[in-house]
N, C-alpha and C positions, 0 to 999 in steps of 0.2 A: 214092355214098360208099363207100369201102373199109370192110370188115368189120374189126375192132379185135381183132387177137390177142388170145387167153384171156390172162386173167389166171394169174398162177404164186402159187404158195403165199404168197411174199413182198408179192405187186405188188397183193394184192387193196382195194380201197376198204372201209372200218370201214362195220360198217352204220351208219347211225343212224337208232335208234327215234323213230319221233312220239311226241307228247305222248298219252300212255294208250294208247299200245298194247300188246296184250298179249304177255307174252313167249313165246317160239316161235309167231309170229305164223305167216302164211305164207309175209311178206315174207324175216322172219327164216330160215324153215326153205330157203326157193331160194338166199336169200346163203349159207347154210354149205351145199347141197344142190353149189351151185357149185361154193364151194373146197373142197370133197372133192373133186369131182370132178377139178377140174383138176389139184388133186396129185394124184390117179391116173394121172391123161394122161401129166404128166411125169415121174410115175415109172415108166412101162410105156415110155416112151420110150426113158431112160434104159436101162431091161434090154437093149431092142432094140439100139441103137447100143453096149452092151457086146458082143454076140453078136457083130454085126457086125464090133468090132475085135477083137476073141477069131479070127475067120476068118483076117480080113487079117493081124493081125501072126503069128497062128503059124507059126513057124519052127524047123527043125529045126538048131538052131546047133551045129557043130563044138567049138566053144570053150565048154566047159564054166563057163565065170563068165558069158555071153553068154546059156547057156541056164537057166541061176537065174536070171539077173536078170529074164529074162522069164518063168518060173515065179513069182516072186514078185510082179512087176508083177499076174501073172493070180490069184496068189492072194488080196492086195489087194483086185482088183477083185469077185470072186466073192466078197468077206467083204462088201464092201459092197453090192452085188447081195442077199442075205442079208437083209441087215438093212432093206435095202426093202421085199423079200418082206415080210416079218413088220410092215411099215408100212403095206403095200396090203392087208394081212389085216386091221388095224385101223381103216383107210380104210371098206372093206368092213362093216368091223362098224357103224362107226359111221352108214352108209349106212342099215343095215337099221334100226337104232334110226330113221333120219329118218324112214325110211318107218312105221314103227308108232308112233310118237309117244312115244319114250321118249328122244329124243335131247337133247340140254341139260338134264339133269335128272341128278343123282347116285345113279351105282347104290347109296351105302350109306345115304344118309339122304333122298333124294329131295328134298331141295332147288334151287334152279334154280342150275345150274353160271355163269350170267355169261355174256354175250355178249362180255366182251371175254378173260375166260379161253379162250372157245371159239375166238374168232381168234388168240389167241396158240398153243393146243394143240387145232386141229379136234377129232381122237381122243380128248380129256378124255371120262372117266366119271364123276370126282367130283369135287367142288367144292374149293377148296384149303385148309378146314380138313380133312377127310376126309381130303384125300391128304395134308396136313403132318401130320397125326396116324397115319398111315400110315409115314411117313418117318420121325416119333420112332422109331415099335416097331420100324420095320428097326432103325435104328442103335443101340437096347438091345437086341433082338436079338444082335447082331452083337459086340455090345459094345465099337464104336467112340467 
């Protein structure tokens, strides 16, 4: 039998908890242990195959609106490239939480963040009153 492509960020199967089990079980902690990983995979892939077309298409174009438009294409790309980076760095983080055992639990009130907030945002640190009480003071703050 053929081996079953990984799962992507999107594609993964909801855990579901047995009856009394406890949360961050160890079932629980290999299902998000997965899909971190896997969105690592496919974001490190992603970087690669940018590289790769970053090679191929550069060109030294004559025509000066020829050669923005593919400056800007590449600037684009390297904005989102970026904002990866700084994704796989949260990935990363949240990894190390798995491994120490402070992962689904809220860094401010240490509550259990949810298994299905974790599947919606693997990366979550805190629980969604934490973080909406977060996003009030931004927006007084801000004073929007």
């Amino acid at each position: 039998m053929a081996e079953a492509a990984p799962l992507t960020e999107y594609e993964f199967k909801p855990y579901k908890a047995k009856k009394g089990e406890e949360y961050m079980s160890e079932g629980q902690l290999k299902h998000f242990e997965d899909i971190l990983t896997s969105w690592k995979s496919e974001l490190m892939n992603e970087v690669d195959r940018t590289v790769d077309h970053m090679k191929d298409e550069a060109a030294n174009f004559p025509d000066p609106a020829d050669r923005a438009s593919q400056e800007e294409e590449f600037s684009l790309e390297l904005r989102a490239r970026d904002r990866e980076r700084k994704l796989i760095k949260k990935i990363d983080e949240s990894l190390d939480m798995l491994s120490n055992g402070d992962y689904g639990y809220c860094d401010t009130c240490g509550v259990e963040i949810g298994l299905k907030r974790l599947e919606a945002r693997p990366t979550a640190t805190k629980c969604i009153d934490c973080k909406s009480l977060d996003e009030i003071r931004e927006k007084q703050t801000r004073g929007k």
